[in-house]
C-alpha positions in Angstrom: -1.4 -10.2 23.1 -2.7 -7.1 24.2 -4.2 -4.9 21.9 -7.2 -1.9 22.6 -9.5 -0.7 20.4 -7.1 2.5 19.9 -4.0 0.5 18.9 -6.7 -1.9 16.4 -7.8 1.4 15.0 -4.4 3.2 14.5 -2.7 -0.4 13.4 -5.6 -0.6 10.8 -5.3 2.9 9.7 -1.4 2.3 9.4 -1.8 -0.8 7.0 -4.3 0.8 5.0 -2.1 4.5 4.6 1.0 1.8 4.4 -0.1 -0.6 1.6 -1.4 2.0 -0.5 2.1 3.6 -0.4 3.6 0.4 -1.5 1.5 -0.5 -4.1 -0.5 2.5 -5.7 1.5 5.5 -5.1 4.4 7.2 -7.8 7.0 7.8 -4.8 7.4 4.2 -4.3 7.3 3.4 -8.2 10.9 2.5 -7.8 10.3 -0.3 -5.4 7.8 -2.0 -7.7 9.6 -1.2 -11.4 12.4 -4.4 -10.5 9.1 -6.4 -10.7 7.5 -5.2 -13.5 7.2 -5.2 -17.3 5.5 -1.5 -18.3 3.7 -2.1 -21.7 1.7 0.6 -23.7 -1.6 0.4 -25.7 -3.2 2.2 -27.6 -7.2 2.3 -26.9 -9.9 2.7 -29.5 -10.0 6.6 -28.7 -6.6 7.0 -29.6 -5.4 7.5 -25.9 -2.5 5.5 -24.7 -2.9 3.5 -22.1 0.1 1.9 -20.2 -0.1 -1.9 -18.6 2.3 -3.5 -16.1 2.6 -7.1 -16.3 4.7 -9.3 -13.5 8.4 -10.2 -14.7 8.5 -13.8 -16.1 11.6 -14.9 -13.7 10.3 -16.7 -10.4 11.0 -14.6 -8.2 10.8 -11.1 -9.5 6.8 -12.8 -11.1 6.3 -13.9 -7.1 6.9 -10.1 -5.8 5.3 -8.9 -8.6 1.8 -10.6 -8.4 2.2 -9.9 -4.6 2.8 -6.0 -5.3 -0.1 -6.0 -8.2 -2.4 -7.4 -5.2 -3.9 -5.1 -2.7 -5.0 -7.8 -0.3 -2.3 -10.0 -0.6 0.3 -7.0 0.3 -2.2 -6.1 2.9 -1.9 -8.9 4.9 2.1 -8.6 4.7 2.1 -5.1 5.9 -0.1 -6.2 8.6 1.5 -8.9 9.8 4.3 -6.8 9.9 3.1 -3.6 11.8 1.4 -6.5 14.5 4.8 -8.2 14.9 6.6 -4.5 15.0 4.0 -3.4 17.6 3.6 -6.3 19.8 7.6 -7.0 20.3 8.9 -3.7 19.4 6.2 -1.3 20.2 8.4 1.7 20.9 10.4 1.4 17.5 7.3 0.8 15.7 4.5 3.4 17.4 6.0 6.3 15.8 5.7 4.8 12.1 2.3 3.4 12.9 1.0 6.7 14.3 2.7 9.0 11.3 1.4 6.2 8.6 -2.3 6.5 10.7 -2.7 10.0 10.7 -1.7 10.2 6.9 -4.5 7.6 6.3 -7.1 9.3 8.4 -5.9 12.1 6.0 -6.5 10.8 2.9 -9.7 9.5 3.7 -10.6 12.8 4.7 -9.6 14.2 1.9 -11.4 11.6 -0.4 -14.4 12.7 1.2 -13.7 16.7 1.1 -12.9 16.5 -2.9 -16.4 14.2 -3.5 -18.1 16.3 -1.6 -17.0 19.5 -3.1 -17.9 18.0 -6.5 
């Protein structure tokens, strides 16, 4: 296994920019709504606030508590972009390097918007 400091870097950048898509962000909503049961609530303000809660069917509970969990779909993304890279590096370098850039990206802009505020 053969991996530099600048694959480590753009392989960690990748999972990061990767498993946020997958479990945080609306255009992937889709993916996760199989898994989920959406329920509303009202707060003692008056605002609604909406809930999701794992399906109750084996399965669809096991990919839900895995997609509610950061880490745990972390380490699947990982695993995945180090398999990807290591046996099928030139299928895999050009999604790792987009999904790394857009990481580096929205770090950067993380730190632009808090430190215009």
């Amino acid at each position: 296994m053969d991996i530099n400091l600048m694959d480590f870097i753009l392989l960690a950048l990748a999972c990061f920019r990767l498993t946020r898509l997958i479990v945080f962000d609306k255009i992937t909503e889709f993916l996760r709504a199989p898994f989920f049961e959406e329920v509303e609530e009202e707060n003692e303000e008056g605002i609604i606030e909406v809930y999701f809660y794992p399906k109750s069917t084996p399965v669809k509970k096991f990919i839900g508590e895995l997609l509610s969990c950061y880490w745990c779909t972390g380490i699947w993304v990982s695993a995945g972009l180090v398999v990807g890279f290591l046996y099928f590096s030139h299928l895999f370098m050009p999604i790792i390097l987009i999904a790394a850039i857009a990481g580096l990206a929205s770090i950067l802009e993380t730190l632009v918007q808090v430190w215009i505020e």
